[in-house]
C-alpha positions in Angstrom: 0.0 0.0 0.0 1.0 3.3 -0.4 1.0 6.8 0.9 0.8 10.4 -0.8 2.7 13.4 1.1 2.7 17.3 0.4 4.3 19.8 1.3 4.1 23.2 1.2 7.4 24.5 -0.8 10.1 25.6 1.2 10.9 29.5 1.2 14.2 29.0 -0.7 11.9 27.0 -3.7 8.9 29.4 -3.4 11.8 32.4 -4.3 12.7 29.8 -7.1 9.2 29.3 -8.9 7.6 33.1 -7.9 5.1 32.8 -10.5 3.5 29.8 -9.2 0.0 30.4 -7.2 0.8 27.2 -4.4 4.2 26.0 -5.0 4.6 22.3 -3.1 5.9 18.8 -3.6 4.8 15.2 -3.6 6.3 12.4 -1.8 5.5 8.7 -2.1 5.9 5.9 0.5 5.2 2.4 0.8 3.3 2.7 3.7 4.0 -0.5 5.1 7.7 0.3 5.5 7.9 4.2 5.4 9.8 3.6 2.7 10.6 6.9 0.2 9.8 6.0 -3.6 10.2 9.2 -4.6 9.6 12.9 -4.8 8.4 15.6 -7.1 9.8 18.6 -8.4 8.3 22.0 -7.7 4.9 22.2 -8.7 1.8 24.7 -8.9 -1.3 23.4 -7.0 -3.2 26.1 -8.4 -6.0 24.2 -9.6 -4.3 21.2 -10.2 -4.5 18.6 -7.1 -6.7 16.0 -8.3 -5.4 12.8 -7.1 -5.7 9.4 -9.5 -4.7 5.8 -8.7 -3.9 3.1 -11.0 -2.8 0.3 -8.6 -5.1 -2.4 -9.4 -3.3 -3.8 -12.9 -1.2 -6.8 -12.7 2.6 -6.3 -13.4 4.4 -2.6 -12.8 2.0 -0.9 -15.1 0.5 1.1 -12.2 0.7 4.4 -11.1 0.1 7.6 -9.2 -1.2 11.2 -10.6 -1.3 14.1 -8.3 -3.1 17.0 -10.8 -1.4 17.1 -14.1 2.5 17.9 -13.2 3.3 14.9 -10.9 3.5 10.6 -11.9 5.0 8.0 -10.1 5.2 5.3 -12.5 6.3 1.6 -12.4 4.2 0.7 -8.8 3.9 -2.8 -7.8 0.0 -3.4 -7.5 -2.0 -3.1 -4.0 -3.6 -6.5 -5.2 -0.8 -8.7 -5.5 -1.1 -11.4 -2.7 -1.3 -11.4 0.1 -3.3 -7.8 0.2 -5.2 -6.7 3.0 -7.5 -5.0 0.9 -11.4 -5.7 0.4 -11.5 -4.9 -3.1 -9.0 -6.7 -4.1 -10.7 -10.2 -2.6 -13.6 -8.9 -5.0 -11.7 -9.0 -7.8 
C-alpha cells in the first residue's frame, strides 16, 4: 500500500518558482515500510491537485497522478497477494 505526502514549498523553492500560485511537492511511500519512492519537483497546486490511482493492474504498469504535473510510474499493484484490501478479494 502506499501513501501520498505534500508539502508546502520551502521559502528558498517558493523564491525559485515566484510565479507559481501554491508551489509544493509530492512524496510517495510504501506505507507498510515508510519507505521513500520518490519525490516531485516543484509544482503549482493552483487548480491542479486531483489525485488518480492506477494500482489495481497486474505487473508494474501502475501508477500515481497528483493534478497534471506529478506521476509515479512503475508501482507494484496493492492487489498482488497477500493484500489486506477488500477490493481486491472482489476482484
Amino acid at each position: 500500500m502506499y501513501r501520498l505526502e505534500v508539502y508546502d514549498a520551502s521559502w528558498f523553492q517558493k523564491m525559485m518558482h515566484r510565479n507559481f500560485a501554491q508551489p509544493f511537492v509530492v512524496k510517495l511511500y510504501q506505507s507498510n515500510g515508510q519507505k521513500l519512492l520518490g519525490t516531485s519537483p516543484v509544482v503549482d497546486r493552483w487548480r491542479n491537485d486531483a489525485i488518480v490511482w492506477n494500482l489495481d493492474s497486474p505487473g508494474s504498469a501502475n501508477d500515481v497522478q497528483f493534478g497534471k504535473d506529478v506521476r509515479f510510474d512503475q508501482l507494484r499493484s496493492e492487489c498482488e497477494p497477500p493484500s489486506p484490501l477488500l477490493v481486491c478479494m472482489k476482484q
